[in-house]
C-alpha positions in Angstrom: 0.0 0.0 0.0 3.1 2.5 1.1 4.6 1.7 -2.6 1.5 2.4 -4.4 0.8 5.8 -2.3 4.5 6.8 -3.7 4.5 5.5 -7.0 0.8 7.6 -7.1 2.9 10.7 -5.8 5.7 10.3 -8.5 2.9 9.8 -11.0 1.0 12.8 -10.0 4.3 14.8 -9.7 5.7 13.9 -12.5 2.3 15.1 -14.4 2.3 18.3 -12.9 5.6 18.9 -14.5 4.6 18.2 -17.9 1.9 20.0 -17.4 3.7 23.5 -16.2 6.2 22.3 -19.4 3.1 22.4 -21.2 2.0 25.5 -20.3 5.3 27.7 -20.9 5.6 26.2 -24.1 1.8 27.5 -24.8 2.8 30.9 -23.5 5.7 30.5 -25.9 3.8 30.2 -29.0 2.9 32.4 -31.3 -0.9 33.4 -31.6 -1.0 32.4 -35.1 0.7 32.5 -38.5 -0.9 33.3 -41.6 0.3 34.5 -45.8 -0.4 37.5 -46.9 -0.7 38.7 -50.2 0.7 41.8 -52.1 0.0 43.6 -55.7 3.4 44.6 -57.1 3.4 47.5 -59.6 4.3 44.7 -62.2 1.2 42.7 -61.9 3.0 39.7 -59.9 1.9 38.7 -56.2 4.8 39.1 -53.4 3.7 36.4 -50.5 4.6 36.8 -46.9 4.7 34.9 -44.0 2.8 36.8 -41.1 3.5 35.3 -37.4 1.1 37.1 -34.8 2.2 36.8 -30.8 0.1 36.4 -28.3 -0.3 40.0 -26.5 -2.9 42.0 -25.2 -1.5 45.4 -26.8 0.4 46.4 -29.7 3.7 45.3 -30.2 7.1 45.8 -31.8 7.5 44.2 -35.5 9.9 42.9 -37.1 10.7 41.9 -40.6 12.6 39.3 -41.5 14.5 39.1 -44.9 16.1 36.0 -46.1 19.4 33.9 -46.7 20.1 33.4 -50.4 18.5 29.7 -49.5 14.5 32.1 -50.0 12.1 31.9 -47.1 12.5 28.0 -46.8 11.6 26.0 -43.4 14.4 27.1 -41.4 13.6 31.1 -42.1 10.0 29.6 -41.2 10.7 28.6 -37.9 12.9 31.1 -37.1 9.7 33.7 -38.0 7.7 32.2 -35.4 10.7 32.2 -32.7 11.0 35.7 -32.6 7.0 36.0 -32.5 7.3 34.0 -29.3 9.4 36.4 -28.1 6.3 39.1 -27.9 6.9 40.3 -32.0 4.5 40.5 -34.8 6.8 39.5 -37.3 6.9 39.3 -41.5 8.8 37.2 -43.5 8.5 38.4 -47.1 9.4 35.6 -49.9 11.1 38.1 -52.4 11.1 35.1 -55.0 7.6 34.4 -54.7 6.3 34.7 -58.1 9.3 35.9 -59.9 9.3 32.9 -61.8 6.3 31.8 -63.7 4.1 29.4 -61.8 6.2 29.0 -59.0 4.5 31.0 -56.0 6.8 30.3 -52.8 10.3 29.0 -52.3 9.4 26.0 -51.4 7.6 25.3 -54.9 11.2 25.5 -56.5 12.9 21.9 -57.4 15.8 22.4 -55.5 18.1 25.2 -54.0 20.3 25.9 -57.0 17.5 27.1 -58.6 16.3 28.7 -55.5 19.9 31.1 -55.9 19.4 31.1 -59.3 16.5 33.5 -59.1 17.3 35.3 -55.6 20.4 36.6 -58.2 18.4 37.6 -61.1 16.0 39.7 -58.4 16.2 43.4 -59.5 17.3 45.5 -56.8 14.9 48.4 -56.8 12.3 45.8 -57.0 13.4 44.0 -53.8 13.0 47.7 -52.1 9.4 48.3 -53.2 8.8 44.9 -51.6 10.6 45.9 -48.2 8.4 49.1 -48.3 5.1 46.9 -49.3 5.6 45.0 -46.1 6.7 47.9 -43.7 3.8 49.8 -44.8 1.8 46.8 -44.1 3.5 46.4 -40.8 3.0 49.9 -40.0 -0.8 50.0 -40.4 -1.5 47.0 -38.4 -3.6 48.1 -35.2 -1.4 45.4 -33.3 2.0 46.9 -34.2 3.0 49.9 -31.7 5.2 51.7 -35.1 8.1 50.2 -34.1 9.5 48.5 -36.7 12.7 46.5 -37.3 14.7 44.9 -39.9 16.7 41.5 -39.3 18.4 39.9 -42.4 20.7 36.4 -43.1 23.7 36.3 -45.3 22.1 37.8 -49.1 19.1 39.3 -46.8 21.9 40.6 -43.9 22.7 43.0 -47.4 19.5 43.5 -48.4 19.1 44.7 -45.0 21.8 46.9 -44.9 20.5 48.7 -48.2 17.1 48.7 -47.1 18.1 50.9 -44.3 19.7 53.6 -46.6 16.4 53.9 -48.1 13.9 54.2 -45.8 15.2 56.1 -42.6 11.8 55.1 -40.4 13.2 52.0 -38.9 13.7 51.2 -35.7 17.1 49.4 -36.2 18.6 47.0 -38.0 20.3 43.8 -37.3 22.6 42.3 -40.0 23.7 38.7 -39.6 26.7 37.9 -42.1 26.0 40.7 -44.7 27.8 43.7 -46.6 27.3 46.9 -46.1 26.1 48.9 -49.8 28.7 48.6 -52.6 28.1 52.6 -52.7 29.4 53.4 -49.4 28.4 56.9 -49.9 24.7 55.7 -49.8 25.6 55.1 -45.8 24.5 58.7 -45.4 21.0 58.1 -45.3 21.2 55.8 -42.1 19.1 57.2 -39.5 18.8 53.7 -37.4 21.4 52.2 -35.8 23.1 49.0 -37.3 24.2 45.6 -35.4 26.4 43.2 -37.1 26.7 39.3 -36.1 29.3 38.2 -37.9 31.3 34.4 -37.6 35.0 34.7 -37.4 35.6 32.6 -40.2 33.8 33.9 -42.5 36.7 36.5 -44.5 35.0 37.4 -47.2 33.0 39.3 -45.4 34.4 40.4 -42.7 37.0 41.8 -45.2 34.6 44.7 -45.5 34.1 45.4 -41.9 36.6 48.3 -41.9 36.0 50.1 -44.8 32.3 50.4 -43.4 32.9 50.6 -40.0 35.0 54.3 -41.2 32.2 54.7 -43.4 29.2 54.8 -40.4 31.5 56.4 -38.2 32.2 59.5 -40.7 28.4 60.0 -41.2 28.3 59.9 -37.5 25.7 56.7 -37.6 25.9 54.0 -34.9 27.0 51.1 -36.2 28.3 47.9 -34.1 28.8 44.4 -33.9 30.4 40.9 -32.4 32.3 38.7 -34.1 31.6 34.9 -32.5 35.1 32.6 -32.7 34.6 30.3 -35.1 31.7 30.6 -36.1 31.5 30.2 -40.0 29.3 32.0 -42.6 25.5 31.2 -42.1 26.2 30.4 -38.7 22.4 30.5 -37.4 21.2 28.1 -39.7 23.8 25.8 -39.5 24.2 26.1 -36.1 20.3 25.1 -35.2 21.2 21.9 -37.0 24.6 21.1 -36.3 25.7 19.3 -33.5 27.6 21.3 -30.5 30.3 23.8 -31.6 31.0 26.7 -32.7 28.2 27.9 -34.8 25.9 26.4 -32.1 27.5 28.6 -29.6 27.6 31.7 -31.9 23.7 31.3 -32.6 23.1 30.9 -28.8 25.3 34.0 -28.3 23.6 35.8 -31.1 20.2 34.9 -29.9 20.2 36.5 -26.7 21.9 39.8 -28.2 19.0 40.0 -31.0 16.3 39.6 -28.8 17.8 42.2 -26.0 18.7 44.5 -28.7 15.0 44.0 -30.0 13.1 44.8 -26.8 
């Protein structure tokens, strides 16, 4: 009888941790995610992932522009991390529809061809679709007008240049990305620029100096870390990979996004 009473209590107490498990991971998860759907001037339809939190007020947005690899599963997930963390968040797929009956990223055969067409993207078009989603962001009654940018490798660049051209954002996080071949165009920051950036990864970190003199002699803030290590495209690779470096840099990173966020 004395067994069963304890093997009730470890039963029982075991349940209620599950069950307060259970219930921060609830807290945890986003409200809901949904696509959205935008007219560009050209006729074509830009798609966007949409990843609502769960708040009682209006909160902070973020848009998230993607690695050369489009807005595939990984970009996905990520999305609806940072919307855990208390962000209305929008993931635009700048190749949807750029090729002819292919509407998302993950319609394309494989990821060569995914590159393929993230290359042959015009550039002024990839800003009218950072502006059709910040506008978008900006109108939504659940979004308090603060509104950031946070890009990977090709979309860490994207970001970068997005920031010279529209000087509303809040700030800008850019995650293994170059800074604007036309380093003159720096001028136009008016947010402040964090760079995550692996120590292995020279080719672009070889450009960290020149910009660095660049922000500094417009007088725009402009800083970043640089994780030992760590490779390019270490947040992707290092939510897969098994422990090391690029698993430490994303942990690292992680915790300096979010603060730098809030």
């Amino acid at each position: 009888m004395k067994l069963n009473l304890q093997l009730l209590v470890l039963v029982l107490g075991f349940s209620g941790i599950l069950q307060a498990q259970g219930s921060q991971q609830l807290a945890e998860t986003p409200k809901h995610g949904e696509w959205v759907d935008f007219k560009r001037d050209n006729g074509s339809i830009l798609k966007a992932l949409v990843v609502y939190p769960e708040s009682g007020e209006p909160s902070k947005a973020v848009i998230i522009v993607h690695e050369n690899l489009g807005l595939n599963k990984w970009i996905s997930d990520f999305s609806k991390k940072v919307a855990g963390q208390g962000f209305v968040v929008i993931a635009p797929d700048l190749i949807s529809n750029s090729v002819e009956g292919l509407e998302r990223t993950t319609d394309f055969e494989n990821t060569d061809k995914v590159r393929d067409a993230i290359y042959t993207l015009d550039q002024k078009q990839v800003t009218k679709d950072l502006n059709l989603v910040f506008d978008y962001v900006k109108n939504d009654p659940s979004v308090n007008g603060e509104i950031s940018v946070v890009g990977f490798g090709w979309g860490g660049t994207q970001s970068f240049n997005y920031a010279a051209q529209n000087p509303n954002l809040e700030s800008v996080m850019v995650y293994y990305g170059t800074a604007p071949k036309d380093l003159t165009s720096l001028r136009n920051i008016k947010s402040p620029i964090y760079g995550f950036y692996g120590a292995a990864d020279n080719r672009v970190n070889g450009t960290i100096p020149d910009t660095e003199k660049a922000m500094k002699e417009y007088g725009n803030l402009y800083s970043f870390d640089i994780y030992e290590g760590a490779g390019h495209a270490f947040m992707s690779r290092g939510a897969e990979e098994a422990y090391g470096p690029n698993t430490m840099a994303y942990e690292k990173s992680w915790n300096k996004l979010i603060t730098l966020l809030k």
